[in-house]
Structure formats: C-alpha cells, structure tokens
PyMOL commands that place a pseudoatom at each C-alpha (Angstrom):
pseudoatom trace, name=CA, resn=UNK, resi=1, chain=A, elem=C, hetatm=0, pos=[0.625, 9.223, -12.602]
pseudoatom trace, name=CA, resn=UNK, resi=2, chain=A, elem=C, hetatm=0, pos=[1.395, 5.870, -14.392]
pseudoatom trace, name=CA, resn=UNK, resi=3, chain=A, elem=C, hetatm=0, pos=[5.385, 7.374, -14.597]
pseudoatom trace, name=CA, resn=UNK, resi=4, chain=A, elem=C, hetatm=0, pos=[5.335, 7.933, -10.896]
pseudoatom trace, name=CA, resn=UNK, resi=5, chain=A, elem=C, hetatm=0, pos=[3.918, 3.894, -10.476]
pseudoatom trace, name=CA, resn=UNK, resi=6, chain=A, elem=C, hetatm=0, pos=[6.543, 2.768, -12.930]
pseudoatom trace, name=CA, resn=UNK, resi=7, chain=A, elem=C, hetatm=0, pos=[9.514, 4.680, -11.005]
pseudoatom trace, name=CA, resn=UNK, resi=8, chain=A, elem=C, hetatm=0, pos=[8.521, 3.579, -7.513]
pseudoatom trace, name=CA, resn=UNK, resi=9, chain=A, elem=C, hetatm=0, pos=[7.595, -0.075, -9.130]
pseudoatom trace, name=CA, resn=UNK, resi=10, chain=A, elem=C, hetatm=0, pos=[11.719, 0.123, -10.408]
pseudoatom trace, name=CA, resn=UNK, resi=11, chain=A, elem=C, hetatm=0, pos=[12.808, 1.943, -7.055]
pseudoatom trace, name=CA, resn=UNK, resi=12, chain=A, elem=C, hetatm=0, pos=[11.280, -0.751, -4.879]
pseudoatom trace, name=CA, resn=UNK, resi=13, chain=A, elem=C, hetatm=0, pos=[10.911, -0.079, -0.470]
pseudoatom trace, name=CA, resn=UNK, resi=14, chain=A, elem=C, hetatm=0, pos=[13.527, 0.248, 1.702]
pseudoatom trace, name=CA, resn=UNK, resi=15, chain=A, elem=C, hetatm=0, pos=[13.244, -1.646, 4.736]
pseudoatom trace, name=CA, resn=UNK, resi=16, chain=A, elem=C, hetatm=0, pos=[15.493, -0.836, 7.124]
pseudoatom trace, name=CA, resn=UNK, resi=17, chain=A, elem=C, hetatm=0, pos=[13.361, -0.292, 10.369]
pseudoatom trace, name=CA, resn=UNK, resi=18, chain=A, elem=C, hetatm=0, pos=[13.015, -3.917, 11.388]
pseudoatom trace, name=CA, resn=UNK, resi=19, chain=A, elem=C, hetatm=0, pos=[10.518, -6.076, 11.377]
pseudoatom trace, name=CA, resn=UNK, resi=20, chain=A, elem=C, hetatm=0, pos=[7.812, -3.775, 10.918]
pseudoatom trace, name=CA, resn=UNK, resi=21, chain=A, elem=C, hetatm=0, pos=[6.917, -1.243, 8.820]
pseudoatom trace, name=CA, resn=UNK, resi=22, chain=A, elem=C, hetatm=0, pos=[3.728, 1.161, 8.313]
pseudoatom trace, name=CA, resn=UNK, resi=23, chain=A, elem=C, hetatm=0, pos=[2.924, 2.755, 5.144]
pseudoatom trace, name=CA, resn=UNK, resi=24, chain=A, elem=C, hetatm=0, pos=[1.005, 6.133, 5.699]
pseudoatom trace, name=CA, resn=UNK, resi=25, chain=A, elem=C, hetatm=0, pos=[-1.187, 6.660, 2.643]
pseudoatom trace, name=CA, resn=UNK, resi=26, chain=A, elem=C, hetatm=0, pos=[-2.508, 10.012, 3.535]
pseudoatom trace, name=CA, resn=UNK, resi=27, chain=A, elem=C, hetatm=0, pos=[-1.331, 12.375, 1.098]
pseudoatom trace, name=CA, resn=UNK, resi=28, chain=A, elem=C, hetatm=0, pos=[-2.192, 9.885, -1.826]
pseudoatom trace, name=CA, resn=UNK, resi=29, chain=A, elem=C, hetatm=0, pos=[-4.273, 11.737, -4.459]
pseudoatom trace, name=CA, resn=UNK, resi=30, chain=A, elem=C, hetatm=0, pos=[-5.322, 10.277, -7.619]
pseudoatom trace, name=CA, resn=UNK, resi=31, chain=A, elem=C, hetatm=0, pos=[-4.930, 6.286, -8.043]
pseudoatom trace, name=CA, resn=UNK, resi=32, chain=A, elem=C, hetatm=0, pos=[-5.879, 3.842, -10.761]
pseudoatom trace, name=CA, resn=UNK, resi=33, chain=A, elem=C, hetatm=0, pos=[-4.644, 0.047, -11.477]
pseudoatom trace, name=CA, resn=UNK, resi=34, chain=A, elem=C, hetatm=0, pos=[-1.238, 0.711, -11.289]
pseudoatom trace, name=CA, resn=UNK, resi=35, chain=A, elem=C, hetatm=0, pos=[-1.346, 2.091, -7.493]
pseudoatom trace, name=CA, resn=UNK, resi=36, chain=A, elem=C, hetatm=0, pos=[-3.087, -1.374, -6.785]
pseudoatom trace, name=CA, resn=UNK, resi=37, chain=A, elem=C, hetatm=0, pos=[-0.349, -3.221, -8.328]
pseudoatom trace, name=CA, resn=UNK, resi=38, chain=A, elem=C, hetatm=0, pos=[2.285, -0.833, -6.364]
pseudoatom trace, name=CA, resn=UNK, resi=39, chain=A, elem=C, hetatm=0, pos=[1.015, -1.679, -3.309]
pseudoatom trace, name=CA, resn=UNK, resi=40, chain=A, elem=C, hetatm=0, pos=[0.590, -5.568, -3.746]
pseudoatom trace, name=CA, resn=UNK, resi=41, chain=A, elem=C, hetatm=0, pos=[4.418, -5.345, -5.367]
pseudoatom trace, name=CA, resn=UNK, resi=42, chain=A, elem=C, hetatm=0, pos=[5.560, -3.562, -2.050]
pseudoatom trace, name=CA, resn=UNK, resi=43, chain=A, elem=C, hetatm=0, pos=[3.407, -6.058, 0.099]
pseudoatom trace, name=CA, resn=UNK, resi=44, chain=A, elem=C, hetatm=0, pos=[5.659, -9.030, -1.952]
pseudoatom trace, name=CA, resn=UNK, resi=45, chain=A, elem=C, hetatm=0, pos=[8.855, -7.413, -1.408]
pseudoatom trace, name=CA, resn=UNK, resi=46, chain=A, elem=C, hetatm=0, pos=[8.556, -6.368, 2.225]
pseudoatom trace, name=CA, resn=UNK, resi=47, chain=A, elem=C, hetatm=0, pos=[7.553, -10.621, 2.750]
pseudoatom trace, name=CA, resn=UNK, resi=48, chain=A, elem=C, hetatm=0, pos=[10.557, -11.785, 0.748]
pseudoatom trace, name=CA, resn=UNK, resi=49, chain=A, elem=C, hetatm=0, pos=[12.445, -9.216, 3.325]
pseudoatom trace, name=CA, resn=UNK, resi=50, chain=A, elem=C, hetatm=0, pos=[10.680, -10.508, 6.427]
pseudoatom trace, name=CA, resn=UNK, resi=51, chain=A, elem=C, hetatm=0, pos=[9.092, -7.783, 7.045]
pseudoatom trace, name=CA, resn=UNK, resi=52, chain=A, elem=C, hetatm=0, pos=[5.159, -7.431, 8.119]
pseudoatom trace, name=CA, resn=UNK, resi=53, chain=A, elem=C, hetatm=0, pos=[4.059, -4.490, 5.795]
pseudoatom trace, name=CA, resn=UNK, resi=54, chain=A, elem=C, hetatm=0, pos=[0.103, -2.727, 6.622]
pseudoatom trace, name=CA, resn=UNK, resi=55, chain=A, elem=C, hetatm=0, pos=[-1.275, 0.191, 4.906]
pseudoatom trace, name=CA, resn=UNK, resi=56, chain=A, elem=C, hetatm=0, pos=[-2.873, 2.882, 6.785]
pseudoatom trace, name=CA, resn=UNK, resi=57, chain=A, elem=C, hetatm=0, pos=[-5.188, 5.864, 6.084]
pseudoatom trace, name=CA, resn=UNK, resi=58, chain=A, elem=C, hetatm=0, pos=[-6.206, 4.759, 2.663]
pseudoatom trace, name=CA, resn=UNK, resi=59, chain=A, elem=C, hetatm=0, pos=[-8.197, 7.276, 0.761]
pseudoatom trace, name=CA, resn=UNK, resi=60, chain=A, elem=C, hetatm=0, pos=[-11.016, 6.349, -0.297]
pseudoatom trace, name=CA, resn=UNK, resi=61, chain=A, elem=C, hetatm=0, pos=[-11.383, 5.863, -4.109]
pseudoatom trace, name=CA, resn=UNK, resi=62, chain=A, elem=C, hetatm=0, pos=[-8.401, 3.669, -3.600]
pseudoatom trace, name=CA, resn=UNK, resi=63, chain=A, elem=C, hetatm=0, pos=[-10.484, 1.752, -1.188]
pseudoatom trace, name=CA, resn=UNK, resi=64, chain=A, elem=C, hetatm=0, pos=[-13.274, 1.950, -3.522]
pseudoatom trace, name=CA, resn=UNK, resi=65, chain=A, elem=C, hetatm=0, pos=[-11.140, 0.561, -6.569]
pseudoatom trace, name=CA, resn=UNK, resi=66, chain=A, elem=C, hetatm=0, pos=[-9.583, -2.312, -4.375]
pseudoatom trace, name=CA, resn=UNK, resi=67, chain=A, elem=C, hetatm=0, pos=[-13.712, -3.370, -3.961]
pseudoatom trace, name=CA, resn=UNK, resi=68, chain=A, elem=C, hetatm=0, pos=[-14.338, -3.050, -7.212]
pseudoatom trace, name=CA, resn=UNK, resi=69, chain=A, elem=C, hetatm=0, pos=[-11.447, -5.314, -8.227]
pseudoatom trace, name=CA, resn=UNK, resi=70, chain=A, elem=C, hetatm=0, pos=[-12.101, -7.970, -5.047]
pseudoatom trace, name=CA, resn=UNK, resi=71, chain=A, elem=C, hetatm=0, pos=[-9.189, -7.722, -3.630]
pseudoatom trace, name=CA, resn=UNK, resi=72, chain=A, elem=C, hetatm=0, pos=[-9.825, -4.944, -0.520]
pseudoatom trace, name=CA, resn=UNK, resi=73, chain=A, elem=C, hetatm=0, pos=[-9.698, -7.925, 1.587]
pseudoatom trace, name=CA, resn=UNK, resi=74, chain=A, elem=C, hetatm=0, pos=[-5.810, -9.019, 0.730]
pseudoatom trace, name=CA, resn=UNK, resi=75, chain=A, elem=C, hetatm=0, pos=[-4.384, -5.398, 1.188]
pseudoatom trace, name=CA, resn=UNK, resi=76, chain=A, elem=C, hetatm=0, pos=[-3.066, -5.351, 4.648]
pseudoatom trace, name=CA, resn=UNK, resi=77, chain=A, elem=C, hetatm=0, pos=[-4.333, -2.194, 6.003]
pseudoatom trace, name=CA, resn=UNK, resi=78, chain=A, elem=C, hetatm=0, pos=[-3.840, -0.696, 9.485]
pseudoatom trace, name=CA, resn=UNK, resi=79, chain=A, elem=C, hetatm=0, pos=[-6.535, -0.409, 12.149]
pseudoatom trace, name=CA, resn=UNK, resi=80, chain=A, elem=C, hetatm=0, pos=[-7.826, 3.067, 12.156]
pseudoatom trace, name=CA, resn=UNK, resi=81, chain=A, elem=C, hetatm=0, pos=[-8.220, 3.949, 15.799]
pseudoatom trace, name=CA, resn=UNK, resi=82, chain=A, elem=C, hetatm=0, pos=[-11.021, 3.433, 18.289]
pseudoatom trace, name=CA, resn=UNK, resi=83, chain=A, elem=C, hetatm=0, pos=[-12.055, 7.659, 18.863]
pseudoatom trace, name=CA, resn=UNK, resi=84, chain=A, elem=C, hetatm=0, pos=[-12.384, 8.546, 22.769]
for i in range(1, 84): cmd.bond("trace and resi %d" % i, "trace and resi %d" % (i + 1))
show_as sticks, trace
zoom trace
C-alpha cells in the first residue's frame, strides 16, 4: 500500500478538465497515513493549478482516520446526494 502512496505521491494529478475536478473514491480499499497525506498533496497541487478539487464517496475507515487525526473537516469532500 505505502508503494502505491509513494508512486501516485511522485506521479502527481493531471488536471486537464478545467476548472473543476471530482475525485471518485469508491473503489478505495485499505488506507492508512499515507492516503491522508495523498489526498491533502493532491488538494495542494490541484490549488497551485487553479483548480477546485472535492472528494466524493469516501469509504469509511478513511473517514474514520481523517476524525481521528482532526482534520475530516479540511478534506474537501463532495455532497452525497439528497435520496428521492
């Protein structure tokens, strides 16, 4: 896991969609500190880019570690949808 956070950490985002972008967090499995990190390090690149970066679906032991560290707050996530 930590290899995959290191190689994405190196690889960086790709913004190239405008001013926007959305990053679907569905299929994410296992996370620890480092996915934390990833995600503020992609927040910081897509606002040096000028791009408005949220996070949606977020499972939810990385919700639960983003409590435990404080800082569940200053991930921008996505609204999840009002249900019908």
């Amino acid at each position: 896991m930590l290899a995959d956070i290191e190689t994405l950490l190196a690889q960086g985002i790709v913004i190239s969609s405008g001013p926007v972008l959305e990053i679907d967090l569905v299929s994410v499995g296992e996370v620890d500190s480092a996915a934390i990190s990833l995600l503020f390090d992609w927040v910081r690149q897509a606002t040096e880019r000028g791009c408005h970066l949220t996070y949606s679906n977020l499972p939810a032991n990385l919700t639960s570690l983003a409590t435990l560290y404080g800082v569940q707050d200053l991930l921008p996530v996505t609204p999840a949808p009002i249900p019908h």
